[in-house]
C-alpha positions in Angstrom: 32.7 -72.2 69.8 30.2 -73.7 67.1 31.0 -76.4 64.4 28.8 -79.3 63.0 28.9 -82.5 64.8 30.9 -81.4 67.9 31.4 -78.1 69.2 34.7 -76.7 70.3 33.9 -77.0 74.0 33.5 -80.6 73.6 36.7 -81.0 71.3 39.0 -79.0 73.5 37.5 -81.9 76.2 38.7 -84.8 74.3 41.8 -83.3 73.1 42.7 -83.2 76.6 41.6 -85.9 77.7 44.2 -87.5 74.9 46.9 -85.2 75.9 46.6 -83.3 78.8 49.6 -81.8 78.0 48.9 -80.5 74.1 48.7 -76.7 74.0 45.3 -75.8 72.5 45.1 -72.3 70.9 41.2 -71.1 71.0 40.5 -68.4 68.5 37.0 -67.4 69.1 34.2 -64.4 68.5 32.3 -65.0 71.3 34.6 -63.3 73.9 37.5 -64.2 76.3 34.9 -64.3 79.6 32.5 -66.5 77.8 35.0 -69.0 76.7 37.0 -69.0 80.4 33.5 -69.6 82.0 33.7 -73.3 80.3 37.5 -74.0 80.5 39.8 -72.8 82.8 42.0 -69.9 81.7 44.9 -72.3 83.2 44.3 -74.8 80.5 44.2 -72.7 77.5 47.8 -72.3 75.8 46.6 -68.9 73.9 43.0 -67.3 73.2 42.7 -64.9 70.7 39.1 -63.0 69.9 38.0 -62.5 66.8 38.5 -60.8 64.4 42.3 -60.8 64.6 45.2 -59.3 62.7 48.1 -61.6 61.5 50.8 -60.1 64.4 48.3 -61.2 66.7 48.6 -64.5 65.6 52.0 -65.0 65.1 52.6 -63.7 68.4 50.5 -65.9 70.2 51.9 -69.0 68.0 55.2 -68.2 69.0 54.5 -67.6 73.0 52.8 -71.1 72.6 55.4 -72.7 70.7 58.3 -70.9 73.0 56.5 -72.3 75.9 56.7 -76.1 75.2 59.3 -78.3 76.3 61.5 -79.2 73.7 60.3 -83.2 74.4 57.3 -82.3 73.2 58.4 -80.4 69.9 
């Protein structure tokens, strides 16, 4: 995961260290084994590999959103 200033490894980090409870959805090109050697597969709410299709996507937001307790909605 690459973006100026911070990459996504490092932001998924402080997001959870924030909230360890927020669902973080990955979306990256790099590959599901590449991104699970850096943060446990347990910790990742949905990972989907580029390039997607929009079903994909919705699916994945809606197992995510399905998934959280309705506190946290």
């Amino acid at each position: 995961m690459g973006m100026p200033v911070m990459d996504g490894y490092a932001l998924f980090n402080e997001l959870k260290k924030r909230n360890p409870a927020l669902p973080i959805i990955i979306t990256s090109g790099f590959g599901e084994a590449n991104i699970t050697s850096r943060i446990s597969r347990a910790d990742i709410a949905g990972l989907i590999g580029k390039p997607y299709n929009f079903n994909l996507l919705r699916n994945v937001l809606k197992s995510v959103i399905l998934s959280v307790p309705s506190a946290q909605k």
